[in-house]
MARBA-3410 file (N, C-alpha, C, O; in Angstrom, 1 decimal):
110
49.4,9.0,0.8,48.4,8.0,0.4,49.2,6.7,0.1,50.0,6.7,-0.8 ~ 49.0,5.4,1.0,49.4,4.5,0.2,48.9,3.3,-0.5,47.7,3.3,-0.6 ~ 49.5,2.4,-1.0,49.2,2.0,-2.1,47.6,0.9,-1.7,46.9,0.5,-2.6 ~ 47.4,0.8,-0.9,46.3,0.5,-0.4,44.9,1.4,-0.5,44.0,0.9,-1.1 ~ 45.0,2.6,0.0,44.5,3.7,0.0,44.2,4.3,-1.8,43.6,5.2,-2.2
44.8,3.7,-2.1,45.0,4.5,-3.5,44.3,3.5,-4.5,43.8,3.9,-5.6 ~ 44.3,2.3,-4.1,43.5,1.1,-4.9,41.8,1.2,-4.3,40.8,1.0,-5.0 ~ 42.0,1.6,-3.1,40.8,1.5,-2.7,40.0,2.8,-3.3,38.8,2.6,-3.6 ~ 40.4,3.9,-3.4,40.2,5.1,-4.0,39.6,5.0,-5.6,38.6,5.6,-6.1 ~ 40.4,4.2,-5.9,40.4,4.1,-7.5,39.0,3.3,-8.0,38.3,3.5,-9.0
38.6,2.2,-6.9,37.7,1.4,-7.0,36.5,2.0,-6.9,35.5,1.8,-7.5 ~ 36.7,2.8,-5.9,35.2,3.6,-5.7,34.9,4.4,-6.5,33.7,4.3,-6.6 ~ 35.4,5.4,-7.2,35.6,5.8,-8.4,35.4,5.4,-9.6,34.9,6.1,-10.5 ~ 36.0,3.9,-9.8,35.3,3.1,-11.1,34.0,2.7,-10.7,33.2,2.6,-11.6 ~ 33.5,2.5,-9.4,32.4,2.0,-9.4,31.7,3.0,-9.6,30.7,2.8,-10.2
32.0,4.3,-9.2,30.7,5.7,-9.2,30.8,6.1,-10.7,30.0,7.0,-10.9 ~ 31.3,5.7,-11.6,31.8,5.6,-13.1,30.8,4.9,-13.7,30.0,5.3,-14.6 ~ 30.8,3.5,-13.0,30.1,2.1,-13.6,28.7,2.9,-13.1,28.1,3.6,-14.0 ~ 28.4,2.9,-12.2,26.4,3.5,-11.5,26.4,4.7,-12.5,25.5,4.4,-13.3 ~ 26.9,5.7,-12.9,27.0,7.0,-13.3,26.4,6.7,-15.6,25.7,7.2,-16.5
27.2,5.6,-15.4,27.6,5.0,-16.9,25.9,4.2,-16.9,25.2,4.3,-17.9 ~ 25.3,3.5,-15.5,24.5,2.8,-15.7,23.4,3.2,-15.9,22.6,2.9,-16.7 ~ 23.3,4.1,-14.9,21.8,5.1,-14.7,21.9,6.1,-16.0,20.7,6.2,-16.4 ~ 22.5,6.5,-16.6,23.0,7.2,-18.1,21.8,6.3,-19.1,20.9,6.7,-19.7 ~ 22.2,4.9,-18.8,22.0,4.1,-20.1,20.6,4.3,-20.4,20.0,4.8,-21.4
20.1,3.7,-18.6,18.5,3.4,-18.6,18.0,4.6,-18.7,16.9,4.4,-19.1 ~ 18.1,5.5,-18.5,17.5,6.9,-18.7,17.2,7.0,-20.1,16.0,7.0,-20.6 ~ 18.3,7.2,-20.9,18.1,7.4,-22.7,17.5,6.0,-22.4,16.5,6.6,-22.2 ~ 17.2,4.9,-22.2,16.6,3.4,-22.7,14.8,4.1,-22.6,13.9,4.3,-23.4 ~ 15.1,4.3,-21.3,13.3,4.8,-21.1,13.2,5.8,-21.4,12.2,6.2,-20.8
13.6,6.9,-22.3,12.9,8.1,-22.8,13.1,7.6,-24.3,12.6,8.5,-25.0 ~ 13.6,6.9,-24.8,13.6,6.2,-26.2,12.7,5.5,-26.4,12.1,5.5,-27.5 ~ 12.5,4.6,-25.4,11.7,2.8,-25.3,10.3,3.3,-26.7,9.8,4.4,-26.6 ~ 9.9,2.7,-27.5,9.0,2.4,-28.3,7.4,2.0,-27.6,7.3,0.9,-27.2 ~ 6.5,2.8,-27.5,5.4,2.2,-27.0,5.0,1.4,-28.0,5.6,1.1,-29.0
4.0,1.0,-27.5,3.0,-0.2,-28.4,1.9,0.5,-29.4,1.5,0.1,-30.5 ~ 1.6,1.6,-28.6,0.7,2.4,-29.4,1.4,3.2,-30.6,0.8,3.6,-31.6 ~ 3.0,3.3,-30.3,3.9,4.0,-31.6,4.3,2.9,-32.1,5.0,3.1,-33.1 ~ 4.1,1.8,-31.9,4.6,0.5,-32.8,3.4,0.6,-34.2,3.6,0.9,-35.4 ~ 1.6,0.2,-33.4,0.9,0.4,-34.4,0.7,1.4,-35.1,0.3,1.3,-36.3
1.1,2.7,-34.4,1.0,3.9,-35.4,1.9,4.0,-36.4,1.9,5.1,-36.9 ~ 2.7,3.1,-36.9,3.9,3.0,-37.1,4.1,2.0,-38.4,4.8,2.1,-39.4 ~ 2.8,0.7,-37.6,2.3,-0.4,-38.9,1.9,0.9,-40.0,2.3,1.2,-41.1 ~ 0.6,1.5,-38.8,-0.4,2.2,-39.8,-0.1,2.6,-40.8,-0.8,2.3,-41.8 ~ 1.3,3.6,-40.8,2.1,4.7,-41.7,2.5,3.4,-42.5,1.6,3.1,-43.3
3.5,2.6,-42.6,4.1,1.7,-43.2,3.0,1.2,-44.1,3.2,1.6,-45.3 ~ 2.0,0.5,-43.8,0.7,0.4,-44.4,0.1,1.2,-45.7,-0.1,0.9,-46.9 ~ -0.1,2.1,-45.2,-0.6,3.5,-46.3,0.7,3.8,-47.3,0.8,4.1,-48.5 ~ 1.9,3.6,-46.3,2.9,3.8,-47.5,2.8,3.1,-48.4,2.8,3.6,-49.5 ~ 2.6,1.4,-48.4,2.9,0.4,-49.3,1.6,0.9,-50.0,1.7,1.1,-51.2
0.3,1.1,-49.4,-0.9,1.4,-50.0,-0.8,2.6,-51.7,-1.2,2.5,-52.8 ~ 0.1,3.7,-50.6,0.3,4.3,-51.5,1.3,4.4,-52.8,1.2,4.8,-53.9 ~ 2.1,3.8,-52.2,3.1,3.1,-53.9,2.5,2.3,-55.0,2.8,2.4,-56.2 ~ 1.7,1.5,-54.4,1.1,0.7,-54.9,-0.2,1.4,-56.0,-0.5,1.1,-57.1 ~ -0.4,1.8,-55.5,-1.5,3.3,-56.5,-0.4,4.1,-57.4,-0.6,4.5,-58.5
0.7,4.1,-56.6,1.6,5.5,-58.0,1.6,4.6,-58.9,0.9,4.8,-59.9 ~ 2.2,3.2,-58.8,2.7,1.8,-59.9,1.8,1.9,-60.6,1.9,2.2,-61.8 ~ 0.3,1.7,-59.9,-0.8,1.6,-61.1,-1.2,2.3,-61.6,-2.0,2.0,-62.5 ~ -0.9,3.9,-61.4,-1.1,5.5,-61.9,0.2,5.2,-63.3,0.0,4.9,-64.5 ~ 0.8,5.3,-62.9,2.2,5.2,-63.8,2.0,3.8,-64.9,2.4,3.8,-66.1
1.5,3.0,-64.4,1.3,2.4,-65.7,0.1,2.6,-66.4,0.1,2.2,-67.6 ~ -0.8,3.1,-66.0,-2.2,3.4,-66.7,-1.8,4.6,-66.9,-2.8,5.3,-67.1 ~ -0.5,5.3,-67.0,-0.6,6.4,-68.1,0.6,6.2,-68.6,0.9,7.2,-69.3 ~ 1.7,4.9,-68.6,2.0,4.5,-70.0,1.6,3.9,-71.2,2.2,3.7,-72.3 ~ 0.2,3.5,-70.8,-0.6,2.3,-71.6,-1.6,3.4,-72.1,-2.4,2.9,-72.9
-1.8,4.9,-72.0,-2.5,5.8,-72.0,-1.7,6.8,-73.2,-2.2,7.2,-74.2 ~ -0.6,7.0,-72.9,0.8,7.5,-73.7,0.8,7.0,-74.8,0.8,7.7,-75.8 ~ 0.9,5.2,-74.8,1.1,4.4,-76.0,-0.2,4.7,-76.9,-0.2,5.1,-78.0 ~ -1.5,4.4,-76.1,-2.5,4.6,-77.5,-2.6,5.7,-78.2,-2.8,5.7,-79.4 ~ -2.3,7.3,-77.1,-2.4,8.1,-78.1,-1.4,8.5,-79.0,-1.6,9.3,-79.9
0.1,7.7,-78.5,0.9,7.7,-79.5,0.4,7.3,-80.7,0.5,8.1,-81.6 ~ -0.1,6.0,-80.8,-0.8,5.2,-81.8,-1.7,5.9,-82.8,-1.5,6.1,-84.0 ~ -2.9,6.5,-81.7,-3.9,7.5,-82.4,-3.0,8.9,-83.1,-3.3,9.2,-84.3 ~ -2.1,9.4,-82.4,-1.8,10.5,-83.4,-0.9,9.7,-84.6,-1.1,10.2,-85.7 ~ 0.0,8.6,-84.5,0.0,8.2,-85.8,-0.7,8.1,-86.9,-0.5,8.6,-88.0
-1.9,7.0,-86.4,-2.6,7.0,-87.6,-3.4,8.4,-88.1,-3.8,8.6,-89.3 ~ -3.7,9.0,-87.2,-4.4,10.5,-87.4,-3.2,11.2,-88.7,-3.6,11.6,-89.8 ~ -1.9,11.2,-88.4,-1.0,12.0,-89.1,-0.7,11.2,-90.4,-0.3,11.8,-91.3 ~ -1.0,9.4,-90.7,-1.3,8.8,-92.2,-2.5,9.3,-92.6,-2.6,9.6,-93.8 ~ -3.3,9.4,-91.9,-4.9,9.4,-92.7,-4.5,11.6,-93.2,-4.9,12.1,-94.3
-3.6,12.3,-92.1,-4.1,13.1,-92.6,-3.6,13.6,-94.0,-4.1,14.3,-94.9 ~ -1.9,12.9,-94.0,-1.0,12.9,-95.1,-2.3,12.4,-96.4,-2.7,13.1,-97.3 ~ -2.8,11.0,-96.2,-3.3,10.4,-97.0,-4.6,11.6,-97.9,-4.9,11.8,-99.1 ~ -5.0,12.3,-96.7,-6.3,13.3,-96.9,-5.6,14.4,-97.9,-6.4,15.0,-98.6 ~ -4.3,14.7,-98.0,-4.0,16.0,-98.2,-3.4,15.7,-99.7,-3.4,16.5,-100.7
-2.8,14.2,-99.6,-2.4,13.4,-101.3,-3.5,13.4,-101.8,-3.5,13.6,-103.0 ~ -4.7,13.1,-101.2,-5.9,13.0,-102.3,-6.4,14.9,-103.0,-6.7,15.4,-104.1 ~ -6.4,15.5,-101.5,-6.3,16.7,-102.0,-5.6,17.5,-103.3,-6.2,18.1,-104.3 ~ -4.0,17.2,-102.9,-3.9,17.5,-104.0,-4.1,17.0,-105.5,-4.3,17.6,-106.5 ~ -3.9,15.7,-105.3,-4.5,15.3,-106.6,-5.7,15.4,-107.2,-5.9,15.1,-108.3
-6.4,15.9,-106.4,-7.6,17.0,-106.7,-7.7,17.8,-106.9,-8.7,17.9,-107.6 ~ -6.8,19.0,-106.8,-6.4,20.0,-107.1,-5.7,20.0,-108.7,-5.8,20.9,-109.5 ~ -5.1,18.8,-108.8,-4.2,18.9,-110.1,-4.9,18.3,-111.0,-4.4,18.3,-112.1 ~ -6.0,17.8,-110.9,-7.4,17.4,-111.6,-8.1,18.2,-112.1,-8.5,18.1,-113.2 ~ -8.4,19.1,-111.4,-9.5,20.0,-111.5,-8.9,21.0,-112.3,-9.6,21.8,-113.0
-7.0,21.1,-112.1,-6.1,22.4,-113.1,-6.6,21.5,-113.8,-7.7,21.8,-114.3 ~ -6.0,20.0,-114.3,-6.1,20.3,-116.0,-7.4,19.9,-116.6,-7.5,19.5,-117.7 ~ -8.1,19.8,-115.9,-9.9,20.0,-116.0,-9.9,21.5,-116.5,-10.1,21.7,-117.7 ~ -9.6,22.6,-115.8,-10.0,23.4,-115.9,-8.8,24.1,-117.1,-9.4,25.0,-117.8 ~ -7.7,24.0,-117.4,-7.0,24.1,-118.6,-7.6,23.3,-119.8,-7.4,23.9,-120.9
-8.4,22.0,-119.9,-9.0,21.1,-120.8,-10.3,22.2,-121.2,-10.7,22.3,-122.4 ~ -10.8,22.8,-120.3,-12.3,23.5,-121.1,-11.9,25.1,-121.5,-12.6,25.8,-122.3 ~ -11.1,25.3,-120.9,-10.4,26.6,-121.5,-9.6,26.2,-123.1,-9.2,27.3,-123.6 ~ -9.5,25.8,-123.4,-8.6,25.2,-124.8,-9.6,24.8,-125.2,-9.4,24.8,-126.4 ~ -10.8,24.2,-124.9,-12.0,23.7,-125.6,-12.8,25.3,-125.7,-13.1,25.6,-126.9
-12.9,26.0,-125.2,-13.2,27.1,-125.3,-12.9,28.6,-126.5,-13.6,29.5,-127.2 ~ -11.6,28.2,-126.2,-10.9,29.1,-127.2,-11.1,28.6,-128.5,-11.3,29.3,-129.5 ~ -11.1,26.9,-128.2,-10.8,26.9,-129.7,-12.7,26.4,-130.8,-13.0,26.1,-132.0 ~ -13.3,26.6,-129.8,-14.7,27.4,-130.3,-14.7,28.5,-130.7,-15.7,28.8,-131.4 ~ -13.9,29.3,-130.6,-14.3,31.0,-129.9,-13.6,31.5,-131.4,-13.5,32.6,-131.8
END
């Protein structure tokens, strides 16, 4: 083979390389390619996604604004009940020396 023969060899070869390399491309291009119909189907999803984030955000904040009141409510629930249970007892320690006052008024009839 000479050196003619061998350039010419080589060339046909790159070129069945180059066509081999080409038809390769467009094949994966066209079994990839994006229809129009998976474009919109595609808005659609993207769409409902934001749709639906946008509902967690407002879920998630209407149940920290839900969180905070009844934080709030069992606060004052737990003053009023402290407050309920100080009057109690001082009711209780009322009514002892209430009830020690008519016992010593008693006896000391008796």
């Amino acid at each position: 083979m000479n050196r003619s023969e061998f350039i010419i060899a080589t060339a046909g070869i790159l070129f069945v390389a180059f066509c081999l390399g080409w038809f390769a491309s467009w094949l994966v291009n066209r079994f990839t390619r994006v229809t129009k119909s998976e474009i919109g189907e595609l808005d659609k999803m993207a769409q409902a996604l934001h749709e639906a984030e946008e509902t967690r955000d407002q879920a998630i904040t209407y149940l920290q604004q839900r969180e905070a009141e009844m934080t709030n409510q069992l606060a004052q629930t737990e003053a009023e009940l402290r407050a309920a249970m100080d009057g109690l007892r001082e009711a209780r320690r009322e009514a002892e020396e209430l009830r020690a006052y008519v016992e010593r008024q008693n006896s000391g009839e008796a």
